[in-house]
N, CA, C and O atoms as a CHARMM CRD file, in Angstrom:
* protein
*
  352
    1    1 UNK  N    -98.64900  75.84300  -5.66100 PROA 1      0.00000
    2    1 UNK  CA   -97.66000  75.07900  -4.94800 PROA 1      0.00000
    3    1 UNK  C    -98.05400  73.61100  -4.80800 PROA 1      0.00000
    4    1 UNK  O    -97.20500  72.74800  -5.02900 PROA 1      0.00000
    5    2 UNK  N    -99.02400  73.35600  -4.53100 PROA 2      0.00000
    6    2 UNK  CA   -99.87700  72.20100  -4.25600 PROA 2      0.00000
    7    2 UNK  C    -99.41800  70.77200  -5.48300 PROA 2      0.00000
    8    2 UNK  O    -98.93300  69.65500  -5.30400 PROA 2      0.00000
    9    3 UNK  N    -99.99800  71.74400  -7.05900 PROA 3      0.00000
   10    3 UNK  CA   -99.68100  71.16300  -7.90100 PROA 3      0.00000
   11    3 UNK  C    -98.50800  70.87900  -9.13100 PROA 3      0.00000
   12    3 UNK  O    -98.58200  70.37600 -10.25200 PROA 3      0.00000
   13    4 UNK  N    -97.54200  71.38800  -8.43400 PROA 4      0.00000
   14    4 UNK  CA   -95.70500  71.60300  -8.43400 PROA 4      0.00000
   15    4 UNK  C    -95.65300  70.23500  -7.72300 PROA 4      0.00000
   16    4 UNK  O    -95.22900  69.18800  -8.21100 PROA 4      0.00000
   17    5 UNK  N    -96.13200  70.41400  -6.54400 PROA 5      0.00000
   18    5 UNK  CA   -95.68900  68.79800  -5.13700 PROA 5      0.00000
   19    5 UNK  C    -96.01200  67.86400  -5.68900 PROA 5      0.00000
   20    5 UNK  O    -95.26700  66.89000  -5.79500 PROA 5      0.00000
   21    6 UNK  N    -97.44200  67.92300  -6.28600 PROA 6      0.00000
   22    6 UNK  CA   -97.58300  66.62700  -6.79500 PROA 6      0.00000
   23    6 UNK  C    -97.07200  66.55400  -8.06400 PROA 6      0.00000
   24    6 UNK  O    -97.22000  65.34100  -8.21200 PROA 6      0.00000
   25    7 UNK  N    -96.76100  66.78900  -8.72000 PROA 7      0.00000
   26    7 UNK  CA   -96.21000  66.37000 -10.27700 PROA 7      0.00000
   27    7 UNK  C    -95.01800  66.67900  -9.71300 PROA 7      0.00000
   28    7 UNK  O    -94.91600  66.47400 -10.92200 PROA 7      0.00000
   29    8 UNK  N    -94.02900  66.95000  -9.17000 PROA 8      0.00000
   30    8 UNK  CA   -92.70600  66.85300  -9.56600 PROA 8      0.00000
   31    8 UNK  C    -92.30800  66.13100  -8.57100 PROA 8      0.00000
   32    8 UNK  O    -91.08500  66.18300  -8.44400 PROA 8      0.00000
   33    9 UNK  N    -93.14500  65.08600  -7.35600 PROA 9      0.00000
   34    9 UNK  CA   -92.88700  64.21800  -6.95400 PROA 9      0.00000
   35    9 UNK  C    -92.46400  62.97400  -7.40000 PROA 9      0.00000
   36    9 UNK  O    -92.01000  62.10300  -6.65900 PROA 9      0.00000
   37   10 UNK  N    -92.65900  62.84400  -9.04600 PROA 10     0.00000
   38   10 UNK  CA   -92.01100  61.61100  -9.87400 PROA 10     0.00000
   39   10 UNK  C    -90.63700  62.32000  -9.93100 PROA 10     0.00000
   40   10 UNK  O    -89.64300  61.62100  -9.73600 PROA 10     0.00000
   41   11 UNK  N    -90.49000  63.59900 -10.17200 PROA 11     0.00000
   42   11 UNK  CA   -89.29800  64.06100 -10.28400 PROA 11     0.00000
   43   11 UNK  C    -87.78900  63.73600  -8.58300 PROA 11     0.00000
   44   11 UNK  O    -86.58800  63.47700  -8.50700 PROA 11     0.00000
   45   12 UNK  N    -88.67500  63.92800  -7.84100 PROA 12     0.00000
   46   12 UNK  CA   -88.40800  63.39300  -6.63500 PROA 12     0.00000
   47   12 UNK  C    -87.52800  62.00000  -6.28000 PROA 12     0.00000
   48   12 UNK  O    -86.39600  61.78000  -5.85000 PROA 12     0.00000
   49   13 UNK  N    -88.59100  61.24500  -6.66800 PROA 13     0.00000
   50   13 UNK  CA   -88.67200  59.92800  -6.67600 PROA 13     0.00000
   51   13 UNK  C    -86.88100  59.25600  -7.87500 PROA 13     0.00000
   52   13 UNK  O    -85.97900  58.43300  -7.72400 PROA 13     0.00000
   53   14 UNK  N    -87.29700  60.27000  -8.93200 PROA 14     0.00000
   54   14 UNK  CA   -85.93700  59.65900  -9.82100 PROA 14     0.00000
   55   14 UNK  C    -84.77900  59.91900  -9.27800 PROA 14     0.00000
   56   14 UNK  O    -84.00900  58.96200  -9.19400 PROA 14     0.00000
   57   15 UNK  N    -84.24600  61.45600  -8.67900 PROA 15     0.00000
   58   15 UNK  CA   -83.41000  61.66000  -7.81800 PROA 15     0.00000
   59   15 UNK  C    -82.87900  60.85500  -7.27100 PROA 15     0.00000
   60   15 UNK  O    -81.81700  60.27600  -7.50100 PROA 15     0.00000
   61   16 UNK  N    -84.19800  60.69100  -5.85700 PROA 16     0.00000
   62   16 UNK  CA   -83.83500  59.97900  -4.90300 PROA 16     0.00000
   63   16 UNK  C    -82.92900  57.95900  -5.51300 PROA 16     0.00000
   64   16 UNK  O    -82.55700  56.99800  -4.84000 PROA 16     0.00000
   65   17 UNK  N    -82.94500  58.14100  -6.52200 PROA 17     0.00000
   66   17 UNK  CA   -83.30800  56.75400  -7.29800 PROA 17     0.00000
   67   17 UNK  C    -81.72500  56.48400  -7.02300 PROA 17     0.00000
   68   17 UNK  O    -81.14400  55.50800  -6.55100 PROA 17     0.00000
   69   18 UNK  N    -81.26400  57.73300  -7.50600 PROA 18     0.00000
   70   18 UNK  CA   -79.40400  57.81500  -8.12900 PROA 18     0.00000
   71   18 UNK  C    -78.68300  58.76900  -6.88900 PROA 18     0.00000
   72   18 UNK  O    -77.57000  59.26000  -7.07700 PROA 18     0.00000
   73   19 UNK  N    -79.45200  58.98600  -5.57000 PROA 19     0.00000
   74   19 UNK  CA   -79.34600  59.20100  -4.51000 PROA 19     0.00000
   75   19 UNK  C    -78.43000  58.24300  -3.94800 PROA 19     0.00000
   76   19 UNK  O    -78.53300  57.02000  -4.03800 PROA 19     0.00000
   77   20 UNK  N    -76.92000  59.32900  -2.96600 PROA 20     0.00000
   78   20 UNK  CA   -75.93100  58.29200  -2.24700 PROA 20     0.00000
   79   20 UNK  C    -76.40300  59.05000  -1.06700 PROA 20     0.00000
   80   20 UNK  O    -77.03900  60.10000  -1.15900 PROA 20     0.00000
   81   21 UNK  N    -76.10000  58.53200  -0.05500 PROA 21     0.00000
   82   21 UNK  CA   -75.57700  59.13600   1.69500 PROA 21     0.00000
   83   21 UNK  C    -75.03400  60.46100   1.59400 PROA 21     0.00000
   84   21 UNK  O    -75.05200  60.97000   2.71500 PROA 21     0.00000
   85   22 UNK  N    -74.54500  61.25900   0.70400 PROA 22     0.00000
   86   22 UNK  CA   -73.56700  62.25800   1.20500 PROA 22     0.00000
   87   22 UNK  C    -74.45500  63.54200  -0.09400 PROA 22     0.00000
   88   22 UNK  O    -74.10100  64.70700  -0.27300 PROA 22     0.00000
   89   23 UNK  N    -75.68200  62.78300  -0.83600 PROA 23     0.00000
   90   23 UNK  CA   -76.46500  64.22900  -1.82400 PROA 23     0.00000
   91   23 UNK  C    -77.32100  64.94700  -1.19500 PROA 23     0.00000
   92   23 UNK  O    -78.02400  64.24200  -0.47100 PROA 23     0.00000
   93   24 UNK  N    -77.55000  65.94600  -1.15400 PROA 24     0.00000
   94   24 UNK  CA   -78.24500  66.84700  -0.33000 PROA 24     0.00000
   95   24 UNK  C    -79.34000  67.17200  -1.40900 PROA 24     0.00000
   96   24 UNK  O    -79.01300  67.82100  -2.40300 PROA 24     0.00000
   97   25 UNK  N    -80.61200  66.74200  -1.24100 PROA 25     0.00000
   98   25 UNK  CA   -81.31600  67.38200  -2.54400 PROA 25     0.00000
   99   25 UNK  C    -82.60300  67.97800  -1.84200 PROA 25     0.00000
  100   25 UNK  O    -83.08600  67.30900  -0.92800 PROA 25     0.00000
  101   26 UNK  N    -83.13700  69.05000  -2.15100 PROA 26     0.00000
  102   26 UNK  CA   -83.98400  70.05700  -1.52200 PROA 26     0.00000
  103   26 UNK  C    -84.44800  70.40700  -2.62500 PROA 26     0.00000
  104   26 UNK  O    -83.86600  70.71400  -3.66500 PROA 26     0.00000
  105   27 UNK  N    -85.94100  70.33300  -2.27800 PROA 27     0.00000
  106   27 UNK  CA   -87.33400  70.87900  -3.80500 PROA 27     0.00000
  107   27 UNK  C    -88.00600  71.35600  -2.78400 PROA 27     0.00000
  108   27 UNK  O    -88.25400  70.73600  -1.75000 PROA 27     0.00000
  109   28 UNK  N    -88.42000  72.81300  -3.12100 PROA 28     0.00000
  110   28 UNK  CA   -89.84300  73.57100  -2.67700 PROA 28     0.00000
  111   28 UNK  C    -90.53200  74.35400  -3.89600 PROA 28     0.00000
  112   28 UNK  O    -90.35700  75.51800  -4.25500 PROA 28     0.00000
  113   29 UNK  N    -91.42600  73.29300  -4.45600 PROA 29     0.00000
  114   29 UNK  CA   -92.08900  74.26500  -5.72600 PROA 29     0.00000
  115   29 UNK  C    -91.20700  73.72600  -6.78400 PROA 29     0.00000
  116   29 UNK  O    -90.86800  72.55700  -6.60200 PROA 29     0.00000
  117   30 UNK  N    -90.75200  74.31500  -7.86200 PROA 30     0.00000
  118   30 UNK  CA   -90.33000  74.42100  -8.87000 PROA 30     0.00000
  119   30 UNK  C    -88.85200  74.75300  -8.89400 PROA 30     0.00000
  120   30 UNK  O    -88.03700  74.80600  -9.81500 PROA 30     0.00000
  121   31 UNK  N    -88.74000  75.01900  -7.20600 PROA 31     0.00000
  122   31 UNK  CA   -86.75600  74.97900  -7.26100 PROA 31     0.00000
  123   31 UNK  C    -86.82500  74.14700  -6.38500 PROA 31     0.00000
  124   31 UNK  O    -87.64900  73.81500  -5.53200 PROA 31     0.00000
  125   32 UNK  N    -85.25900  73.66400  -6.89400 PROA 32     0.00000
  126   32 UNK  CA   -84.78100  72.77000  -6.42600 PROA 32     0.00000
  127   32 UNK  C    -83.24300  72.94300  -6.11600 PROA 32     0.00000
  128   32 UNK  O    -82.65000  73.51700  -7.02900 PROA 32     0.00000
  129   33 UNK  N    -82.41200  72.55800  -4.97200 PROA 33     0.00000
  130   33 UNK  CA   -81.12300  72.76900  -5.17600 PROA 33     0.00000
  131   33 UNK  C    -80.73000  70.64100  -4.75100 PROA 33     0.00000
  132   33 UNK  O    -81.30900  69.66300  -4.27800 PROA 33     0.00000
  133   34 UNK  N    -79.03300  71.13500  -5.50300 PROA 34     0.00000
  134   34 UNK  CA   -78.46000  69.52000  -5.28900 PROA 34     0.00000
  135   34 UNK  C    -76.95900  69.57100  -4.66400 PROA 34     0.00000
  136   34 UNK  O    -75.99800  70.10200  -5.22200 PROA 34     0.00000
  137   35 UNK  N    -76.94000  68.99100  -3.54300 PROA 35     0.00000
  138   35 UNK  CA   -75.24000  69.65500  -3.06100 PROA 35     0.00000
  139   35 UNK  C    -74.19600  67.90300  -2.98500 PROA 35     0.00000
  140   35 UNK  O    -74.35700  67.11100  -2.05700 PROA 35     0.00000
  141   36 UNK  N    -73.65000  67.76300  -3.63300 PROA 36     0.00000
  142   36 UNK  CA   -72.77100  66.72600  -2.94000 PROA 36     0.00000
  143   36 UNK  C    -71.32100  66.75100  -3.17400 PROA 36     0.00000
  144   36 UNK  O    -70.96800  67.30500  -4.21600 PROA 36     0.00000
  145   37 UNK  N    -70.31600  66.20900  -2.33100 PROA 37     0.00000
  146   37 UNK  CA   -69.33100  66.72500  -2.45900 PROA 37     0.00000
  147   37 UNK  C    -68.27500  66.31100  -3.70000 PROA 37     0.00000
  148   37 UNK  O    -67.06700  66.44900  -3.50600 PROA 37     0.00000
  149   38 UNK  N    -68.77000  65.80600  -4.96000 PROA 38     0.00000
  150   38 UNK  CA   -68.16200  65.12600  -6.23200 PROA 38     0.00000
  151   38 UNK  C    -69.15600  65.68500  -7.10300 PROA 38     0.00000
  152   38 UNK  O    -70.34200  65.44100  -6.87700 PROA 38     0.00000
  153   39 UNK  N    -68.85200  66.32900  -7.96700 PROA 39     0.00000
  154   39 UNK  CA   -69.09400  66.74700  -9.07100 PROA 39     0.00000
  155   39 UNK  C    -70.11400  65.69600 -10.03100 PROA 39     0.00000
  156   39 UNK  O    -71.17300  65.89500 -10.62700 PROA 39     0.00000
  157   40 UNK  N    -69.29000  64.57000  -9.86800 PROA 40     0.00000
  158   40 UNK  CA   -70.05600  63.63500 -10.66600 PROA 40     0.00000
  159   40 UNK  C    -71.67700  63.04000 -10.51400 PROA 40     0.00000
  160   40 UNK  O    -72.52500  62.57800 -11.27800 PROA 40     0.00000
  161   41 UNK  N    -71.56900  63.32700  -9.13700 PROA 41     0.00000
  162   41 UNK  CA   -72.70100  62.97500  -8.64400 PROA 41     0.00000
  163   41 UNK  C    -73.66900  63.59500  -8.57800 PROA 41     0.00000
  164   41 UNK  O    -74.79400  63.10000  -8.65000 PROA 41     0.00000
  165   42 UNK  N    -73.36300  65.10900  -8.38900 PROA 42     0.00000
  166   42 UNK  CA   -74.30000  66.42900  -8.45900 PROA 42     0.00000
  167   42 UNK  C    -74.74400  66.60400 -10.18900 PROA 42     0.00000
  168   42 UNK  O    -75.80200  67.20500 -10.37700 PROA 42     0.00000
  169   43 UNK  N    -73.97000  66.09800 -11.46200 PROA 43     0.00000
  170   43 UNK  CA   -74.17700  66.08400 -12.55600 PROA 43     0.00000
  171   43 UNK  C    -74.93500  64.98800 -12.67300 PROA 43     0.00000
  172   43 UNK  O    -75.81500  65.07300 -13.52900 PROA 43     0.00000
  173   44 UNK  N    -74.84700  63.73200 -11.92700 PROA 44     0.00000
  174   44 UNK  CA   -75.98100  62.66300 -12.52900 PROA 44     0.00000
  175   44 UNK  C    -77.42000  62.73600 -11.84100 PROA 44     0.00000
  176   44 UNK  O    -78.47000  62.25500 -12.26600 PROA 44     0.00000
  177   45 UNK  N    -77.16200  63.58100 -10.47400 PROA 45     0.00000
  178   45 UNK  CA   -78.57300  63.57700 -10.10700 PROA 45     0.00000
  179   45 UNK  C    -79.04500  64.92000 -10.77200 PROA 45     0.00000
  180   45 UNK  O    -80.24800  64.83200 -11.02000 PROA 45     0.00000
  181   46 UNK  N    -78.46900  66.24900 -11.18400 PROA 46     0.00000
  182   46 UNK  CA   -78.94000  66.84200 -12.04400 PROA 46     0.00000
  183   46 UNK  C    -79.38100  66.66000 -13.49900 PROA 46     0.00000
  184   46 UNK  O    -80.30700  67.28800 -14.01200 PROA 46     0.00000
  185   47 UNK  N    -78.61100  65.72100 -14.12500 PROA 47     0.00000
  186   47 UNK  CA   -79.31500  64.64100 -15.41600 PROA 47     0.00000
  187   47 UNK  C    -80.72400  64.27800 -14.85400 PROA 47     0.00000
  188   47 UNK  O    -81.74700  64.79000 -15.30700 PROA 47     0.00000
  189   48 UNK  N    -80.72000  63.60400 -14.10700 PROA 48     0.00000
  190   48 UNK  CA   -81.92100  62.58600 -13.40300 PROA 48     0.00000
  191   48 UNK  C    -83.21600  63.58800 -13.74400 PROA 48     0.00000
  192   48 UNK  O    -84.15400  63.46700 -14.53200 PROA 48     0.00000
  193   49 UNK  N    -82.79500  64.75700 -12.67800 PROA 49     0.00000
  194   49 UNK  CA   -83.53700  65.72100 -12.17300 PROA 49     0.00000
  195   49 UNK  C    -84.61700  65.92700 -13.86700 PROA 49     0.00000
  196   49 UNK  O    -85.73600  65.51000 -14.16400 PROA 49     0.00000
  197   50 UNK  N    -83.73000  66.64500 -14.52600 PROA 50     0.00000
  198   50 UNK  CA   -83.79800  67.52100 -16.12400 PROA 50     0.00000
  199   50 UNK  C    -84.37600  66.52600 -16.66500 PROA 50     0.00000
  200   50 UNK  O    -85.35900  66.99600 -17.23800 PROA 50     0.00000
  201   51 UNK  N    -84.31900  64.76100 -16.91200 PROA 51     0.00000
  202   51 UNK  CA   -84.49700  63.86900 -17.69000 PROA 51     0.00000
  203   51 UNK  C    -86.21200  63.77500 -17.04200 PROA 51     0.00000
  204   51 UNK  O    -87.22600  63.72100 -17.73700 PROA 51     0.00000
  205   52 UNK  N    -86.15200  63.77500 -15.68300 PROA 52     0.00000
  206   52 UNK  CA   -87.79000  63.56700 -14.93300 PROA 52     0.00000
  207   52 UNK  C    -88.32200  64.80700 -15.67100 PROA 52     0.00000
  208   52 UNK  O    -89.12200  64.40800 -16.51700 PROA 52     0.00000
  209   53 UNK  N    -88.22000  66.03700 -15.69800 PROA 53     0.00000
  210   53 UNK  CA   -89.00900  66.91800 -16.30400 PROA 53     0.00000
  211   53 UNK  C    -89.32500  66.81700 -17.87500 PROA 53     0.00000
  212   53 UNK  O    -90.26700  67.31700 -18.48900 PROA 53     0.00000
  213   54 UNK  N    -88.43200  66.15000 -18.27400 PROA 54     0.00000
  214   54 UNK  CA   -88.75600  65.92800 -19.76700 PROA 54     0.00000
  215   54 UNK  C    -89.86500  64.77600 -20.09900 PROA 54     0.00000
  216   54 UNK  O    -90.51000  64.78300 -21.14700 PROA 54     0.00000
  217   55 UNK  N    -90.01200  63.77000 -19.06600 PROA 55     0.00000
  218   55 UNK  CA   -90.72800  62.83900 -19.01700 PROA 55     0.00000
  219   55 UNK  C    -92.06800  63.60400 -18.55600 PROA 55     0.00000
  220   55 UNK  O    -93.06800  63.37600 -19.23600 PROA 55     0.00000
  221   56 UNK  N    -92.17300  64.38300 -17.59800 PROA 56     0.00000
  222   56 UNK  CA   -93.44500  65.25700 -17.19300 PROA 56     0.00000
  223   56 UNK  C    -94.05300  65.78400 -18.29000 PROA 56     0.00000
  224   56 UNK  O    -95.27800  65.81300 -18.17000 PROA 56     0.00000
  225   57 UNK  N    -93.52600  66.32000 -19.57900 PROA 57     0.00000
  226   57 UNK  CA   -93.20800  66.91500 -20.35800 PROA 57     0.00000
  227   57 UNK  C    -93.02400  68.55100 -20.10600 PROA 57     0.00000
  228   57 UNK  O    -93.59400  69.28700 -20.91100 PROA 57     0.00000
  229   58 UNK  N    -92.36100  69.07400 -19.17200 PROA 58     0.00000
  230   58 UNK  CA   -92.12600  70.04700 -18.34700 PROA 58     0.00000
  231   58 UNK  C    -90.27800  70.74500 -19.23200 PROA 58     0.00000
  232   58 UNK  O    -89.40100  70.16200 -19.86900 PROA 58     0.00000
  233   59 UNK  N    -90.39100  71.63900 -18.95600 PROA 59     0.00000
  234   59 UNK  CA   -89.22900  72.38300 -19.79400 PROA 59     0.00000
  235   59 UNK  C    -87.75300  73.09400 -18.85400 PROA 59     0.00000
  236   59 UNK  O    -87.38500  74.21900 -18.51800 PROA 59     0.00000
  237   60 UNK  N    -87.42400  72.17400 -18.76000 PROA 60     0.00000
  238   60 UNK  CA   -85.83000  72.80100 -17.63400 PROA 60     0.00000
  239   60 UNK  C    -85.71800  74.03500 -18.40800 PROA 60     0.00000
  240   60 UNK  O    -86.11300  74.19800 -19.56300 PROA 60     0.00000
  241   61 UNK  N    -84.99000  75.10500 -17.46000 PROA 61     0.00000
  242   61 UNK  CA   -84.02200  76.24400 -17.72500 PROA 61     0.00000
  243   61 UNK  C    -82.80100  75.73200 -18.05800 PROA 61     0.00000
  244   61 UNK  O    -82.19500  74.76800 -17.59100 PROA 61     0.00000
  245   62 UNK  N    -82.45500  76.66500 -19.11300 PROA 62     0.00000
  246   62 UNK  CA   -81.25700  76.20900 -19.57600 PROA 62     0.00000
  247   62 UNK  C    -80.45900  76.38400 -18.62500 PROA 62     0.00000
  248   62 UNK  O    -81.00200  77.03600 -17.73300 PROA 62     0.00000
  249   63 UNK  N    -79.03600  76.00400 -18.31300 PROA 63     0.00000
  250   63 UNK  CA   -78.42400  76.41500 -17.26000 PROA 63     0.00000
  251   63 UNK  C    -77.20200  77.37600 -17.56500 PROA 63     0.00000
  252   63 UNK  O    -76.52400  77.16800 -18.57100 PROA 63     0.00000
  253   64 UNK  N    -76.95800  78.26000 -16.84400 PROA 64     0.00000
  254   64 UNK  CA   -76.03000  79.49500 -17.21200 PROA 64     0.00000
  255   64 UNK  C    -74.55200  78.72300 -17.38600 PROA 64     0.00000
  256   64 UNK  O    -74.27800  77.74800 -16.68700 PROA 64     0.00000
  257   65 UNK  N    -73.51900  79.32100 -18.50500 PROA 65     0.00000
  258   65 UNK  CA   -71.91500  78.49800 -18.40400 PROA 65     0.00000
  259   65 UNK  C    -71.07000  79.29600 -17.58600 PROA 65     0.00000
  260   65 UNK  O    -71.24000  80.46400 -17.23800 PROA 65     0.00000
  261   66 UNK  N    -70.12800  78.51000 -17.32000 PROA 66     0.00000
  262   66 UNK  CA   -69.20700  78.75500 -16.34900 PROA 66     0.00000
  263   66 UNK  C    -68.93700  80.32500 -16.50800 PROA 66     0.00000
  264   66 UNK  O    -68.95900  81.01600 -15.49000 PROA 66     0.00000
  265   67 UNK  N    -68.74400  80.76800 -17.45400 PROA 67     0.00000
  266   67 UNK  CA   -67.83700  82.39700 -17.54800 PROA 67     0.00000
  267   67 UNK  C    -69.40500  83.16900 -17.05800 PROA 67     0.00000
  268   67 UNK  O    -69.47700  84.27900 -16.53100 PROA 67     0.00000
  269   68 UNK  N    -70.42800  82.38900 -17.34100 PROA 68     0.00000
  270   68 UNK  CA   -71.55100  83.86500 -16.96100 PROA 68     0.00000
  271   68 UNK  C    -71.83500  83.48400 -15.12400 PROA 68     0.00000
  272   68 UNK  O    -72.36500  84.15000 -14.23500 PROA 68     0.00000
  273   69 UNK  N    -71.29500  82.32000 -15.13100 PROA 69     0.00000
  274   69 UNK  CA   -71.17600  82.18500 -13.32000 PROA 69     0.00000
  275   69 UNK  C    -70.28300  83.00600 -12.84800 PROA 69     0.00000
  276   69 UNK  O    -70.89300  83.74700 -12.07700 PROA 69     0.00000
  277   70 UNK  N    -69.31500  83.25800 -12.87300 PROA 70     0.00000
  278   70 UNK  CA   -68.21500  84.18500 -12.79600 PROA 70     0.00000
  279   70 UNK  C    -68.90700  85.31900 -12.84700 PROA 70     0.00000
  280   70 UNK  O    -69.13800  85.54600 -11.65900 PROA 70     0.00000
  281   71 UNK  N    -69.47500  86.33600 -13.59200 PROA 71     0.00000
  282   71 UNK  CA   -69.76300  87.41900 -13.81900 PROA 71     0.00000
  283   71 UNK  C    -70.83500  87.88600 -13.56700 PROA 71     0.00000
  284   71 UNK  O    -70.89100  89.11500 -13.58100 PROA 71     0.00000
  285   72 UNK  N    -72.22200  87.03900 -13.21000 PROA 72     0.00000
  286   72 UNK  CA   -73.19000  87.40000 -12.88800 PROA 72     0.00000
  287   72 UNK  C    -73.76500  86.24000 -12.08100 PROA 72     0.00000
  288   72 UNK  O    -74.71400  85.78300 -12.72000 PROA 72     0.00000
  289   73 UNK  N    -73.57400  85.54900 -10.89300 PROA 73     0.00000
  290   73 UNK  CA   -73.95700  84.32100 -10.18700 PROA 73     0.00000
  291   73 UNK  C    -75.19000  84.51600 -10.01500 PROA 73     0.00000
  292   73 UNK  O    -75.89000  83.61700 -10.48100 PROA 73     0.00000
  293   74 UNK  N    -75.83100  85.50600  -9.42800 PROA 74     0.00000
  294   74 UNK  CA   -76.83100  85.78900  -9.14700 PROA 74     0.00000
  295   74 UNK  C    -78.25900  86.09800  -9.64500 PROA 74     0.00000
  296   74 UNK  O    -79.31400  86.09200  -9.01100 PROA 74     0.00000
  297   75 UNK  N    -77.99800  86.39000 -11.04700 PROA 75     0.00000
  298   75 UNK  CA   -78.71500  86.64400 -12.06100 PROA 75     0.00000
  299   75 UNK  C    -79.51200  85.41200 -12.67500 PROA 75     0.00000
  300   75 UNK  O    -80.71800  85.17800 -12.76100 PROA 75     0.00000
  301   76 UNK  N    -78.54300  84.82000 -13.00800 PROA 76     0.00000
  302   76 UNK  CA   -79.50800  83.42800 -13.69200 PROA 76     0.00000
  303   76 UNK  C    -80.04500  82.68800 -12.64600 PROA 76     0.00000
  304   76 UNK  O    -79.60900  82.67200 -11.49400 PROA 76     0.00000
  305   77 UNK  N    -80.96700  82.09900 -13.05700 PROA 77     0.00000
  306   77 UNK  CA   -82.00400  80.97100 -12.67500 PROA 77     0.00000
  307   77 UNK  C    -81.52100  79.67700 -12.60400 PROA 77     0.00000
  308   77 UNK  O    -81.80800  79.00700 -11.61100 PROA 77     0.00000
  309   78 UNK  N    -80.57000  79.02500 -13.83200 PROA 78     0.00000
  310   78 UNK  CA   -80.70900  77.91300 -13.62300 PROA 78     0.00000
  311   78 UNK  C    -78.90200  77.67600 -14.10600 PROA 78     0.00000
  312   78 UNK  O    -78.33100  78.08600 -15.11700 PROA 78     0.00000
  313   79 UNK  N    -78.28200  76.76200 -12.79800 PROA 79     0.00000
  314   79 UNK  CA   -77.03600  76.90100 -13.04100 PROA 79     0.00000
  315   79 UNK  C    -76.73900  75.38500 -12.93200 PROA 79     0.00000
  316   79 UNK  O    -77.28200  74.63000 -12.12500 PROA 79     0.00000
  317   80 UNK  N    -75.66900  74.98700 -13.98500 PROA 80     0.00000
  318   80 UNK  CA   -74.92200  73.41500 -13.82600 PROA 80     0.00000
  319   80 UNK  C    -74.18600  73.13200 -12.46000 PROA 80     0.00000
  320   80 UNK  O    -74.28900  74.09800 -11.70400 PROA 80     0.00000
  321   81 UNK  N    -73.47000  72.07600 -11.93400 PROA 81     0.00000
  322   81 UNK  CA   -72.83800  71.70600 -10.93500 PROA 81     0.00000
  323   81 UNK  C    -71.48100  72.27200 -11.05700 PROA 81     0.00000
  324   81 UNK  O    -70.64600  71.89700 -11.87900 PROA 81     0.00000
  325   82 UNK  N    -71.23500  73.72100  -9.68900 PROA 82     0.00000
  326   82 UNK  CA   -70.03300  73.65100 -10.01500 PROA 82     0.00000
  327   82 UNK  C    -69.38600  74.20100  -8.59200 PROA 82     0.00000
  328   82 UNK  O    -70.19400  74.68900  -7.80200 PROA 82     0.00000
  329   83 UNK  N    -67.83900  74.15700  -8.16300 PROA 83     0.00000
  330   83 UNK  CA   -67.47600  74.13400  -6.87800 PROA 83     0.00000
  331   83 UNK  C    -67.60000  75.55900  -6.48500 PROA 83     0.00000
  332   83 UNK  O    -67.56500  76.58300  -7.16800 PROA 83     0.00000
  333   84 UNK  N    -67.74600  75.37600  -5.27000 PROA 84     0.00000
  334   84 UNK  CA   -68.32800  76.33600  -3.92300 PROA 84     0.00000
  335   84 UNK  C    -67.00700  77.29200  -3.71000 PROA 84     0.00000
  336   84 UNK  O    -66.76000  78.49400  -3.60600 PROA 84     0.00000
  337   85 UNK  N    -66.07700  75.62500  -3.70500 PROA 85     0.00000
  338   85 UNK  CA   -64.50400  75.70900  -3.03600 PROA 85     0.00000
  339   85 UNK  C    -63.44600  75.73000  -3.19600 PROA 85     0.00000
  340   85 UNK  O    -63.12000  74.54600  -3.28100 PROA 85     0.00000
  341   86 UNK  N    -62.44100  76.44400  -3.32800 PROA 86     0.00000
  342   86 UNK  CA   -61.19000  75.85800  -3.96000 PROA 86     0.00000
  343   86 UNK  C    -60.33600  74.76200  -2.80800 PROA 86     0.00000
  344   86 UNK  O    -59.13800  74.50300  -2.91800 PROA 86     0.00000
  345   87 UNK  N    -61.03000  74.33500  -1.96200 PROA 87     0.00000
  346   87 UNK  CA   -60.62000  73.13900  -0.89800 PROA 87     0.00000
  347   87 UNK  C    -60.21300  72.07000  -1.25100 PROA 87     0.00000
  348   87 UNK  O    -59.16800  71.56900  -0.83600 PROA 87     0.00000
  349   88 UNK  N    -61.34800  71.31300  -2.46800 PROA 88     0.00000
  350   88 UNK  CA   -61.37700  70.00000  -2.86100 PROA 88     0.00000
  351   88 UNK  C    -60.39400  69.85800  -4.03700 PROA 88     0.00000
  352   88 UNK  O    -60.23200  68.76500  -4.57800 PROA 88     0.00000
C-alpha cells in the first residue's frame, strides 16, 4: 500500500491538475473512483488519470463497454464514465 501512495501520487497530482470544484476523485491503493456531474469532465480526468499511469509506465485495465455494463456491472474492474441517472 505504502508503495501504490507513493508512485501514484504523480498520478494524483495530474488529476488534481484538470480538477474543477464539483470532481470528486478518491484513490486508496490502486483504485481509484471519479464522480462529476458532466460526463466530459469525468472522461478528461479519467484520460489524465490512464495517461499518468502510462507515464509511470504502469498498465490501466481496460475498461468494460457500455452493453457489458448493462449485463454484468459488477464483474469488471475497470469501467469508462457513465450515468448513475436518468435525471440529467
Amino acid at each position: 500500500g505504502l508503495i501504490a501512495n507513493i508512485v501514484l501520487n504523480y498520478a494524483d497530482e495530474k488529476v488534481h491538475k484538470v480538477a474543477d470544484d464539483e470532481l470528486l476523485y478518491l484513490r486508496f491503493c490502486d483504485d481509484m473512483i471519479i464522480i462529476h456531474p458532466k460526463k466530459e469532465a469525468c472522461t478528461r480526468a479519467t484520460d489524465e488519470y490512464k495517461n499518468s499511469l502510462i507515464d509511470l509506465k504502469l498498465v490501466p485495465h481496460l475498461p468494460s463497454s457500455e452493453e457489458d455494463l448493462k449485463m454484468k456491472f459488477w464483474d469488471s474492474k475497470s469501467k469508462n464514465p457513465y450515468l448513475w441517472s436518468a435525471d440529467h
